[in-house]
C-alpha positions, 0 to 999 in steps of 0.5 A: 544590089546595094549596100547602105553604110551601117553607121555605128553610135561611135560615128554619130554626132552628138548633141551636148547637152547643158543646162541653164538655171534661171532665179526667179525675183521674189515677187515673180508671179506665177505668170512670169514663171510660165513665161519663162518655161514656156520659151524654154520649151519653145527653144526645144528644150526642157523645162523643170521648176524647183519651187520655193518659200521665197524664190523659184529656180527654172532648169532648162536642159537641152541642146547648148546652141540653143541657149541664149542667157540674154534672152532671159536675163531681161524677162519680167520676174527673172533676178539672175540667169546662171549658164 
């Protein structure tokens, strides 16, 4: 008979999660911020948009390994990229 190891919560690895803010420039078009949460999304992570009068703010949640703030300090409509 065999046995399998119970593996208890304490001895699982953990997976850190962060969060990245991404500042729109006032005249971001609606299809900057798309462009800007979809490849948030494509990373594997989550996306949340915070809208407005002036500016939209992109929260992107998720596995820190996965977030690279060069990839996004150079998209079109983006004024600043906070880790």
């Amino acid at each position: 008979m065999r046995f399998s190891r119970y593996i208890s919560p304490i001895d699982q690895p953990t997976l850190m999660e962060e969060t990245m803010i991404v500042v729109t420039e006032k005249t971001a078009t609606e299809a900057d911020i798309n462009a800007v949460s979809a490849r948030i999304q494509e990373l594997g992570m989550k996306s949340h948009i915070i809208r407005g009068t002036e500016r939209t703010v992109i929260v992107a949640v998720g596995d820190e390994r996965k977030i690279k703030v060069e990839s996004f300090e150079n998209r079109q409509g983006v004024s600043e990229v906070l880790p």
